[in-house]
C-alpha positions in Angstrom: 133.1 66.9 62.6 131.8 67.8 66.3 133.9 69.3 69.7 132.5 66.8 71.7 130.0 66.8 74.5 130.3 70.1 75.9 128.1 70.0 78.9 124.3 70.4 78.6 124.5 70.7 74.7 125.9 69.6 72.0 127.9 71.8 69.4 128.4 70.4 65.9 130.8 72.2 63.6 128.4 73.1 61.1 126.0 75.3 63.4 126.9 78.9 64.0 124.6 79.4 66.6 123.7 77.4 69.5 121.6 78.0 72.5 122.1 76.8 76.2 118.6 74.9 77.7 119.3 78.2 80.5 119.1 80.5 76.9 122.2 82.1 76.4 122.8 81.9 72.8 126.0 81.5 72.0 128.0 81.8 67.9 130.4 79.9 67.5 133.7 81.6 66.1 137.2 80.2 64.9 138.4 76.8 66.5 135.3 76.2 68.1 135.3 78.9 70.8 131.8 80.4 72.1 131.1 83.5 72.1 127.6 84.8 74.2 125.4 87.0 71.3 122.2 87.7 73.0 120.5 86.6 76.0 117.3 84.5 75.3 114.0 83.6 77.9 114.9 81.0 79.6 113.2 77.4 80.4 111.3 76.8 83.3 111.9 74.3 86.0 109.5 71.9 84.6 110.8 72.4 81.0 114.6 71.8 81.9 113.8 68.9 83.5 111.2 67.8 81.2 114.1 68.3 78.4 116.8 66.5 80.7 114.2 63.1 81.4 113.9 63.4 77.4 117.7 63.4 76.5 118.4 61.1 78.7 115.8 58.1 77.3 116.8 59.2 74.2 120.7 58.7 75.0 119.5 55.0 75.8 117.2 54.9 72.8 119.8 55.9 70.1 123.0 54.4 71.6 124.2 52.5 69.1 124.7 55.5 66.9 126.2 57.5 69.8 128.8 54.6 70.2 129.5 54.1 66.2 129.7 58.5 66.6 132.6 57.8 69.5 130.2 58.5 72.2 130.0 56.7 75.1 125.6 57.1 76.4 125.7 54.8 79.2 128.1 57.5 80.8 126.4 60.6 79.2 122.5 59.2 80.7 124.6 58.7 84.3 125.8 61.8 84.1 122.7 63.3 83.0 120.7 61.4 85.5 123.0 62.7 88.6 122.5 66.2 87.8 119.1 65.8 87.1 118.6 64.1 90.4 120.6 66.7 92.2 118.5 69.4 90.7 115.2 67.9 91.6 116.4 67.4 95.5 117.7 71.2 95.2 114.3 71.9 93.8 112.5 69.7 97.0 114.9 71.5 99.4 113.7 75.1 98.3 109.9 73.8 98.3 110.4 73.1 101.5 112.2 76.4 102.8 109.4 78.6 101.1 107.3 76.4 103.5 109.0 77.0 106.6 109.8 80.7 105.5 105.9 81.1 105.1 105.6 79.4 108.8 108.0 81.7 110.2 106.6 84.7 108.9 103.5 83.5 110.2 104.9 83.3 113.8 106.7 86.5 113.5 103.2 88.2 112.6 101.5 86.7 115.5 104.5 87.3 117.9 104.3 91.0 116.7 100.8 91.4 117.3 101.4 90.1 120.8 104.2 91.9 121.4 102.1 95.1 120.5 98.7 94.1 122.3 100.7 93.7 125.4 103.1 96.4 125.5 99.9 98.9 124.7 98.2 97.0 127.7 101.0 98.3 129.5 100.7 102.0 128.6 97.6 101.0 129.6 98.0 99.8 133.1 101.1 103.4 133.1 98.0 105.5 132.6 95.9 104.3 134.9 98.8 104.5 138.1 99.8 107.9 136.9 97.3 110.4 137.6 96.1 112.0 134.5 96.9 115.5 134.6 100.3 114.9 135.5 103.6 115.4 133.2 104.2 111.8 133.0 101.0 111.0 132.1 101.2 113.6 128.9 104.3 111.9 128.5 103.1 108.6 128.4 99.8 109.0 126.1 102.3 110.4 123.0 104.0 106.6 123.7 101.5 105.3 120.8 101.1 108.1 118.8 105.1 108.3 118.4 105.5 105.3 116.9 104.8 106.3 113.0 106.9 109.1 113.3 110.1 108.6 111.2 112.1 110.7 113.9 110.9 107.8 117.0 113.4 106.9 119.2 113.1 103.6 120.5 113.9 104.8 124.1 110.4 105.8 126.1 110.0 109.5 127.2 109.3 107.9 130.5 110.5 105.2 132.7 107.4 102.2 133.5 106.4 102.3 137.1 107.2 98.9 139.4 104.5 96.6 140.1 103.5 96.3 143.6 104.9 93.5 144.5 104.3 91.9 148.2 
């Protein structure tokens, strides 16, 4: 006697304990009802879908005996296939966001070391048309020194000068 197809595995009546191709285990307990016992490693991508291309030649392979069970394999490989598909063109889509994750971090890098090589160019060019004994020039020397201080504000101490403009 069997339950049926239930999902990704199959349950027969006279197994107590079944496991998931994700690992949960699950016992079986009165009227067929699952119950999760333990948690188990699971498969990795290659191996679940290793196991799924399996199952399904072997649904093909062995469908006479599935029909003469009740079963009907033509629709269980379909059904198999579509997930399986599916899951590979998730897997494809997350390949490819890692890559443009990696590229954007990349540019956010580079923009951040631009940002900073021009904005200390700046305290720069505030130093040099400030005279250096003044208060805004002490002011504007701790600009780089604040910024690994926990307690920085983002505001400067000191307003930039205007550029000469004519």
């Amino acid at each position: 006697m069997h339950f049926g197809w239930t999902g990704p595995f199959q349950v027969l009546a006279s197994q107590r304990l079944t496991h998931s191709p994700w690992g949960d285990a699950y016992e079986l307990r009165g009227e067929g009802k699952k119950e999760e016992v333990k948690k188990r490693m699971t498969l990795s991508e290659t191996q679940t879908l290793g196991f799924s291309s399996t199952v399904q030649k072997t649904f093909l392979e062995e469908g006479a005996a599935l029909r003469t069970a009740g079963y009907d394999p033509d629709a269980m490989q379909r059904n198999l296939k579509r997930l399986h598909d599916e899951v590979v063109a998730l897997g494809a889509e997350q390949e490819d966001l890692k890559r443009q994750l990696k590229d954007k971090t990349k540019q956010l890098n580079d923009g951040l070391k631009r940002l900073y090589n021009l904005t200390s160019g700046g305290v720069d060019a505030l130093m040099t048309a400030v005279e250096k004994s003044s208060p805004a020039a002490k002011n504007i020397r701790r600009l780089r020194s604040r910024i690994r201080r926990s307690d920085y504000v983002e505001s400067p101490a000191v307003q930039p000068v205007p550029m000469k403009t004519e």
